[in-house]
ChimeraX commands (.cxc) that place a marker at each C-alpha (Angstrom):
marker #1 position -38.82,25.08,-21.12 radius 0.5
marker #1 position -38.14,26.79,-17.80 radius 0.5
marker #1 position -41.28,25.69,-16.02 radius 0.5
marker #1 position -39.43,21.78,-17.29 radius 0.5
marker #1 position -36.70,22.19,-15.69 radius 0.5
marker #1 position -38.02,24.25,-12.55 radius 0.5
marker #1 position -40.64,21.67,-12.54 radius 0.5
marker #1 position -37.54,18.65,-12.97 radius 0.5
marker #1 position -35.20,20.51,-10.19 radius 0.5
marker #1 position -38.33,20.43,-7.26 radius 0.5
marker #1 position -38.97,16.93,-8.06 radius 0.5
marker #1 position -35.26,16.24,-7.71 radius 0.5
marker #1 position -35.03,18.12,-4.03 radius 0.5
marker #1 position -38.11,16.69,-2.88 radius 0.5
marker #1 position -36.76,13.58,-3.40 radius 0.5
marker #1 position -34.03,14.32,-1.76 radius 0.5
marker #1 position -35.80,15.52,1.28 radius 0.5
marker #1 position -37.82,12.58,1.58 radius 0.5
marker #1 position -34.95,10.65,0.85 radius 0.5
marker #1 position -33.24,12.04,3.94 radius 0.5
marker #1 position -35.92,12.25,6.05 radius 0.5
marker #1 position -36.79,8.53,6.14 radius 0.5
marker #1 position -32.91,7.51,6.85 radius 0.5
marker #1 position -33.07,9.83,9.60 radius 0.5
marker #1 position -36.73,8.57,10.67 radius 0.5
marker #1 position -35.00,5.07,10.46 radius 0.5
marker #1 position -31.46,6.30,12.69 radius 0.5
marker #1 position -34.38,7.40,15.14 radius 0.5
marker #1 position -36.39,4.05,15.29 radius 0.5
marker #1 position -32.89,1.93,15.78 radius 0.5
marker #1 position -32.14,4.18,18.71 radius 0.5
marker #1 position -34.96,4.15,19.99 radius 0.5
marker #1 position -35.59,-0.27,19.69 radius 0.5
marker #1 position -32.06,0.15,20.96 radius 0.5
marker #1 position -31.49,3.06,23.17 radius 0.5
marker #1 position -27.93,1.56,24.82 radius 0.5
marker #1 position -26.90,0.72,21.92 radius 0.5
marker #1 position -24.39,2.76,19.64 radius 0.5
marker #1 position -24.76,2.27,16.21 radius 0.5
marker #1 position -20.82,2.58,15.22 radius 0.5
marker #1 position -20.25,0.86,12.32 radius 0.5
marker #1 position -16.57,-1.30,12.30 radius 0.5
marker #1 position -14.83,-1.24,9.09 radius 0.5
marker #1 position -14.19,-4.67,7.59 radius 0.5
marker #1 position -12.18,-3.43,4.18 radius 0.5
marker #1 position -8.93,-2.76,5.76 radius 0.5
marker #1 position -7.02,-2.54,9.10 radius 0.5
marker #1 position -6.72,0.43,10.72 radius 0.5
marker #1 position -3.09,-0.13,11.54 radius 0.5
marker #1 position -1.26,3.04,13.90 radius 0.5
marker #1 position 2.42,3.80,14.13 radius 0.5
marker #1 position 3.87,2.45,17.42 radius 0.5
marker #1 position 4.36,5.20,19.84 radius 0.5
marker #1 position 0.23,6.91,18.26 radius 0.5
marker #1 position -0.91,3.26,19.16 radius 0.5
marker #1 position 0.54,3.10,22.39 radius 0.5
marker #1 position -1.79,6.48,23.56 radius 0.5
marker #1 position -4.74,5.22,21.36 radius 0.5
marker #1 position -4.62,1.62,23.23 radius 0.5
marker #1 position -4.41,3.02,26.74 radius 0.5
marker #1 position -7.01,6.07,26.37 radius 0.5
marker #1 position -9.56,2.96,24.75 radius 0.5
marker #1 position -8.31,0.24,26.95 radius 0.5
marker #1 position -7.85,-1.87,24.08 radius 0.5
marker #1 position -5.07,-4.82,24.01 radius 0.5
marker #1 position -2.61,-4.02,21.36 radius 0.5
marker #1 position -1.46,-6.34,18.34 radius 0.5
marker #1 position 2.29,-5.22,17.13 radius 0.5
marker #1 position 3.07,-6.57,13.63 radius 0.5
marker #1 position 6.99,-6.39,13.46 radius 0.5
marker #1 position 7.55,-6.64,9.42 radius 0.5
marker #1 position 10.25,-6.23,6.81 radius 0.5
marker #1 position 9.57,-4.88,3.30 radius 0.5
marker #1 position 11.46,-7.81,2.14 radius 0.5
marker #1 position 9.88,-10.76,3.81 radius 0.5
marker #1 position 7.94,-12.75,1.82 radius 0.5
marker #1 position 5.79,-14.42,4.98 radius 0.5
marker #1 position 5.08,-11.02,5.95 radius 0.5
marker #1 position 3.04,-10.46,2.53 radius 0.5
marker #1 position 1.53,-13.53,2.43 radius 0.5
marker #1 position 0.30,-12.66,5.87 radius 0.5
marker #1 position -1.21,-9.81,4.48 radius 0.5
marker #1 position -2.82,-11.20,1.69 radius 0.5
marker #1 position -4.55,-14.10,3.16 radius 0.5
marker #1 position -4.90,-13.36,6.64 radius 0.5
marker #1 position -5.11,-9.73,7.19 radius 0.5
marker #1 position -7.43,-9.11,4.41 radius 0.5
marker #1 position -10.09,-10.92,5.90 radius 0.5
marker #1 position -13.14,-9.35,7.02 radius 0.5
marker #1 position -13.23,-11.58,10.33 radius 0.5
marker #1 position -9.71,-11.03,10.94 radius 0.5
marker #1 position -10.10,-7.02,10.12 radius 0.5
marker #1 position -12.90,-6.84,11.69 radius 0.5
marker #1 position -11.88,-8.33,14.83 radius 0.5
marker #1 position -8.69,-6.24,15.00 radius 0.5
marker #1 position -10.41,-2.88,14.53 radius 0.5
marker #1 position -13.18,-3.44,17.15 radius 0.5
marker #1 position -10.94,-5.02,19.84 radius 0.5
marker #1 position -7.40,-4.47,19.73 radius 0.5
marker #1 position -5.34,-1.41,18.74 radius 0.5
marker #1 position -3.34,-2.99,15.69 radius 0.5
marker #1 position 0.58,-1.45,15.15 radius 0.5
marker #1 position 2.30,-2.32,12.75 radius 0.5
marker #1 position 6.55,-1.95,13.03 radius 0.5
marker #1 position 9.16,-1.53,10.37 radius 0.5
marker #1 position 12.03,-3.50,11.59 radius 0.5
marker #1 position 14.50,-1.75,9.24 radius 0.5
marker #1 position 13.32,1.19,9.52 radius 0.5
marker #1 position 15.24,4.27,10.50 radius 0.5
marker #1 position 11.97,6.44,11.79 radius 0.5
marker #1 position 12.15,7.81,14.90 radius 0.5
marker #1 position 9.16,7.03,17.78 radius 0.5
marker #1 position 9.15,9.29,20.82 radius 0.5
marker #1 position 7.37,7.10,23.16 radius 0.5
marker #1 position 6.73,9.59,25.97 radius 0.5
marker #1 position 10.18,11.72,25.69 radius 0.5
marker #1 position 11.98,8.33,25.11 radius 0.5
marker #1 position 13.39,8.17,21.28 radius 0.5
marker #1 position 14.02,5.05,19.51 radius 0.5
marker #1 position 13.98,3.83,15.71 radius 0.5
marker #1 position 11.38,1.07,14.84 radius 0.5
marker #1 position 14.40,-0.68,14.17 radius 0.5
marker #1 position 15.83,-0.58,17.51 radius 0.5
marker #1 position 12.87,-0.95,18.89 radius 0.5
marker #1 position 12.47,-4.63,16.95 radius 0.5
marker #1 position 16.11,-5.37,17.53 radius 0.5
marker #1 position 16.28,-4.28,21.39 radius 0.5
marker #1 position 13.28,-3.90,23.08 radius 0.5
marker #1 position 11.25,-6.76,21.64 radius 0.5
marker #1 position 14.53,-8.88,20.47 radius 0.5
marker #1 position 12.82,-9.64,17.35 radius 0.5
marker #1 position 14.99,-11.95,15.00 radius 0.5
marker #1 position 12.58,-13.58,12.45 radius 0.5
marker #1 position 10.05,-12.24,10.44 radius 0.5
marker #1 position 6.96,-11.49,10.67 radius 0.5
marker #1 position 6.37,-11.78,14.40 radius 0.5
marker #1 position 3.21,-10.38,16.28 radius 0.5
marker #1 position 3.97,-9.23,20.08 radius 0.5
marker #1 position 0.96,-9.00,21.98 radius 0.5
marker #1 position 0.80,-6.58,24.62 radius 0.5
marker #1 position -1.80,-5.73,27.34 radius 0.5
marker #1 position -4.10,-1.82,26.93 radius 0.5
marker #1 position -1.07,-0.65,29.55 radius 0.5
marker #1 position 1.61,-1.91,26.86 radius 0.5
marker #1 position 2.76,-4.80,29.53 radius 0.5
marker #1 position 3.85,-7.39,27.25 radius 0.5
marker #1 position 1.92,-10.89,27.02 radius 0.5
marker #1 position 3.68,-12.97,24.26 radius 0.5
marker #1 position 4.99,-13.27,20.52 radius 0.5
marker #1 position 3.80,-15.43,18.34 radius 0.5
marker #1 position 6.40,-15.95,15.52 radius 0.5
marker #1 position 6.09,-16.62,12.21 radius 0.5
marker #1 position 3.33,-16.89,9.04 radius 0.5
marker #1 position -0.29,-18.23,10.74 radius 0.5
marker #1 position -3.09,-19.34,9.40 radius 0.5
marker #1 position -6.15,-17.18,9.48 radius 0.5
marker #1 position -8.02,-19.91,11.76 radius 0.5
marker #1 position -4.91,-19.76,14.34 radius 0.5
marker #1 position -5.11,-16.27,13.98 radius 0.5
marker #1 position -8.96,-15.57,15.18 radius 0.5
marker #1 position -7.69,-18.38,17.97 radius 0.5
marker #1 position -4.83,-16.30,19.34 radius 0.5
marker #1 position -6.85,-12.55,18.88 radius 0.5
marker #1 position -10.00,-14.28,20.86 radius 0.5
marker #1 position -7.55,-15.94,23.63 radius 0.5
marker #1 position -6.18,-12.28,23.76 radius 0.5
marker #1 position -9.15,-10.10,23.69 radius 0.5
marker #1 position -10.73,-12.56,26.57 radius 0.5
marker #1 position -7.68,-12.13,28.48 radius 0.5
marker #1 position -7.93,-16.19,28.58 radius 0.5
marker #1 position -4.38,-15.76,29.34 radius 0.5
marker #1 position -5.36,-15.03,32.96 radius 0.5
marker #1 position -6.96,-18.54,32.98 radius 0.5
marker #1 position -5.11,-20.72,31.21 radius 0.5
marker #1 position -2.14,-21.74,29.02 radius 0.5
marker #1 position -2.55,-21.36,25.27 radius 0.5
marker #1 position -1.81,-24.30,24.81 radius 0.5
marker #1 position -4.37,-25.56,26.73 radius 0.5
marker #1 position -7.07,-23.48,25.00 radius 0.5
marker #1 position -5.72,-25.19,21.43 radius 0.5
marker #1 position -5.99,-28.24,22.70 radius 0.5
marker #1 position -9.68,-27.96,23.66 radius 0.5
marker #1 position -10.39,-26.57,20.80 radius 0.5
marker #1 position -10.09,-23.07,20.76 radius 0.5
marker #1 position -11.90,-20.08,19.94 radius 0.5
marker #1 position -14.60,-22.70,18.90 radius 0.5
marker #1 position -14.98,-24.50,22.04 radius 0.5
marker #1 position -15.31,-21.97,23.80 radius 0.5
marker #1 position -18.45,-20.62,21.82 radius 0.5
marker #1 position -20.23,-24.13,22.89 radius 0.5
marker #1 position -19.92,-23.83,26.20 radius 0.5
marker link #1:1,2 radius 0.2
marker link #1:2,3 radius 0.2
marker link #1:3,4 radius 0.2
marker link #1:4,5 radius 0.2
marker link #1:5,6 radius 0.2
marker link #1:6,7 radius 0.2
marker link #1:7,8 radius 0.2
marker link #1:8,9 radius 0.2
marker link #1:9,10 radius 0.2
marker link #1:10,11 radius 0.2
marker link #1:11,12 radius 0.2
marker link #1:12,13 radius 0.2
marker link #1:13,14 radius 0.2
marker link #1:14,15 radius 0.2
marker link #1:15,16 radius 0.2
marker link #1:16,17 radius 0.2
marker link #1:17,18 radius 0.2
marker link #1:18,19 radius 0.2
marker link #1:19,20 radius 0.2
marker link #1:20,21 radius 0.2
marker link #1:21,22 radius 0.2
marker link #1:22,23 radius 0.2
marker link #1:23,24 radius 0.2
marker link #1:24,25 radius 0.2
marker link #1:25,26 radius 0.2
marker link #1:26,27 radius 0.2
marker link #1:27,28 radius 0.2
marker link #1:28,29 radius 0.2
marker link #1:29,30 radius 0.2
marker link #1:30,31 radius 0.2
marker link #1:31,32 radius 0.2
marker link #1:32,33 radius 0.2
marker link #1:33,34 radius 0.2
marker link #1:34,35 radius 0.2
marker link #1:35,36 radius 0.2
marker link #1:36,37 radius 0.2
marker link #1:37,38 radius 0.2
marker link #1:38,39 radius 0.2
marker link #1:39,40 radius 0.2
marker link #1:40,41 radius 0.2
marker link #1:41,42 radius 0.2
marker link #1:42,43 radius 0.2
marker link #1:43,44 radius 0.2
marker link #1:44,45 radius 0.2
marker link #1:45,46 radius 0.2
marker link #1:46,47 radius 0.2
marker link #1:47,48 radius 0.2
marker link #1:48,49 radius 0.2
marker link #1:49,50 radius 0.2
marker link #1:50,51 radius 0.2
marker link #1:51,52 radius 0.2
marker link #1:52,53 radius 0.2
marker link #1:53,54 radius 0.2
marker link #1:54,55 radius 0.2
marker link #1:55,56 radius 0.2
marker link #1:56,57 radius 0.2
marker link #1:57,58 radius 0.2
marker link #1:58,59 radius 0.2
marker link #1:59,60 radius 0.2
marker link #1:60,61 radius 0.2
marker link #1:61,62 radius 0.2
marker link #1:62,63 radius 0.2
marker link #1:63,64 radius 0.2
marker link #1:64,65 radius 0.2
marker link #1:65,66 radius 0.2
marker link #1:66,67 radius 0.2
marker link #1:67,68 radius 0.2
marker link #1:68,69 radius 0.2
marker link #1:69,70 radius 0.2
marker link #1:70,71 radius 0.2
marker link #1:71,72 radius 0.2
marker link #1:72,73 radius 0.2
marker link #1:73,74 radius 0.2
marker link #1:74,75 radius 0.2
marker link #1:75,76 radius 0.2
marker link #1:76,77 radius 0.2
marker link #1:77,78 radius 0.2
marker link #1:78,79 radius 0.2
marker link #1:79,80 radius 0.2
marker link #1:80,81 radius 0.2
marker link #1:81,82 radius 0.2
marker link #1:82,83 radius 0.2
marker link #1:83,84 radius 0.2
marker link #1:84,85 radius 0.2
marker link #1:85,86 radius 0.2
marker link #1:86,87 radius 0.2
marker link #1:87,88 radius 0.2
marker link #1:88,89 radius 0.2
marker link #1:89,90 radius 0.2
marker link #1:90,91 radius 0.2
marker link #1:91,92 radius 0.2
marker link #1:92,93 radius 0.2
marker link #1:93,94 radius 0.2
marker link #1:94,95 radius 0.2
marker link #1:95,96 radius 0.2
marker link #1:96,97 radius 0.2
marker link #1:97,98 radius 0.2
marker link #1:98,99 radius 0.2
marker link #1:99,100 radius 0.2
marker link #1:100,101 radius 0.2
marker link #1:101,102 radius 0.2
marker link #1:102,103 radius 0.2
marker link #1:103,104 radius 0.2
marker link #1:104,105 radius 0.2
marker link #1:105,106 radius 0.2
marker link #1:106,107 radius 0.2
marker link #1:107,108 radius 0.2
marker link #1:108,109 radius 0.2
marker link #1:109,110 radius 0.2
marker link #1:110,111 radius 0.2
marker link #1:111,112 radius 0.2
marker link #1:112,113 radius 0.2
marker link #1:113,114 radius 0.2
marker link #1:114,115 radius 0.2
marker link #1:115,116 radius 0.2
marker link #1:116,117 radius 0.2
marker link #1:117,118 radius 0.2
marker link #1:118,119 radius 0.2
marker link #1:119,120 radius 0.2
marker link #1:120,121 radius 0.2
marker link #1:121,122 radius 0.2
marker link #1:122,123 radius 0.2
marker link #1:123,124 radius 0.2
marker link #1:124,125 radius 0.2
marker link #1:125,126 radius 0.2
marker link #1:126,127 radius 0.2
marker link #1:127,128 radius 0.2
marker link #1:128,129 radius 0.2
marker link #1:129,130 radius 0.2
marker link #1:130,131 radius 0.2
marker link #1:131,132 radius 0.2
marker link #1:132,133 radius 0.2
marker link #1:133,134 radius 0.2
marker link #1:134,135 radius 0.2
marker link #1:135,136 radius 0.2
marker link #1:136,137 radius 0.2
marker link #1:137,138 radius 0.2
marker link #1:138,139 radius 0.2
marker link #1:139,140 radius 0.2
marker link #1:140,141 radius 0.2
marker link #1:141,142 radius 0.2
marker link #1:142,143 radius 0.2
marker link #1:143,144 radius 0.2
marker link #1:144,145 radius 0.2
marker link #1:145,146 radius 0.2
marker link #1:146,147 radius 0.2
marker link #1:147,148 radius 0.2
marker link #1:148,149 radius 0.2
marker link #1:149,150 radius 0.2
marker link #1:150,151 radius 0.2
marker link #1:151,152 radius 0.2
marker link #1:152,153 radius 0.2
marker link #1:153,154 radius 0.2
marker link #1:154,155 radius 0.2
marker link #1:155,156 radius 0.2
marker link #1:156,157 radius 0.2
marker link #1:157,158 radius 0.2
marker link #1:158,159 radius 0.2
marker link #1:159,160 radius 0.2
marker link #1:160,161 radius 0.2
marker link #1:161,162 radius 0.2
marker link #1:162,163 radius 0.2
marker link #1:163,164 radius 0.2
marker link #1:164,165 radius 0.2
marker link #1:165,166 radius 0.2
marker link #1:166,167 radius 0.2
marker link #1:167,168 radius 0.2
marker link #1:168,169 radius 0.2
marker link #1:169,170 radius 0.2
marker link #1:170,171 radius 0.2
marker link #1:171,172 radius 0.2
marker link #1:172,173 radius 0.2
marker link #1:173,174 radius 0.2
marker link #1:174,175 radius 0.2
marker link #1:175,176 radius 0.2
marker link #1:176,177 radius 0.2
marker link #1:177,178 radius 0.2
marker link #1:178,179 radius 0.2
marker link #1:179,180 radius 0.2
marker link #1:180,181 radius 0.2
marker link #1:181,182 radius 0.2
marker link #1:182,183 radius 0.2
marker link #1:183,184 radius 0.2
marker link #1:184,185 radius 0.2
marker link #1:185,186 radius 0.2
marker link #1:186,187 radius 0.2
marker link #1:187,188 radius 0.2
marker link #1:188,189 radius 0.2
marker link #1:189,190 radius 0.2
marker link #1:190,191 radius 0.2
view
């Protein structure tokens, strides 16, 4: 009965081992076909959202542009937002790869210190970013200069449109509106 299960347990560890051995023969084969390449894997299951004043650090150290989602617990557009547009691998994916996503508690009483400088996400809605409606997404360059709000519940389409005008800093180029009207994200691609 012993010589079963020592006989069961090696079987089990060389499998293991060999188990082990080939995903590390295969990690070394990738790297080598691609030996610039990293082989960081983005996460497509959730967004990796940051407190405001953590995100701030995070976006300048990765020179990243930064998405701020200004919410309220009570705002229905806010949760439909999140449950068909931010739970979107594309959309998740996106965010987590190229931007440093924030996301702000408008009534919230917690307290940011934003290099020495205190402030409550709520004053920070109310009197830095003059939010008044909700949701509303500020967009804001890796250095935390502002670029632009865009207000309101948007489709997951306009979405990828506005996070692709951002991420190519298209905003150095043209007018948004002038990137809709050609078409977008999509056009773009073509050409």
């Amino acid at each position: 009965m012993k010589k079963i299960i020592s006989t069961n347990i090696l079987a089990l560890v060389l499998i293991f081992l060999v188990s082990v051995l080939g995903v590390r023969s295969a990690e070394k084969a990738e790297k080598k076909d691609n030996p610039g390449k990293k082989t960081e894997s983005i996460d497509s299951t959730q967004i990796n959202w940051l407190p405001y004043d953590v995100g701030l650090e995070k976006a300048k150290k990765e020179k990243k542009h930064i998405l701020v989602d200004f919410y309220t617990n009570w705002c229905y557009y806010c949760k439909k937002m999140d449950k068909e547009v931010f739970n979107r691998p594309e959309i998740i994916k996106v965010l987590n790869r190229d931007f440093v996503a924030i996301r702000v508690n408008a009534e919230s009483r917690k307290e940011l210190n934003i290099d020495g400088y205190k402030i409550t996400e709520r004053n920070l809605a109310v009197s830095e970013y003059r939010v008044r409606g909700y949701p509303a997404y500020w967009f804001l360059k890796p250095n935390s200069e502002k670029l632009g709000v865009l207000p309101g519940y948007q489709s997951a389409d306009v979405m990828m449109d506005v996070l692709y005008f951002m991420k190519e800093a298209l905003y150095d180029k043209m007018k948004f509106d002038e990137y809709m009207k050609n078409g977008g994200r999509k056009s773009l691609a073509k050409g």
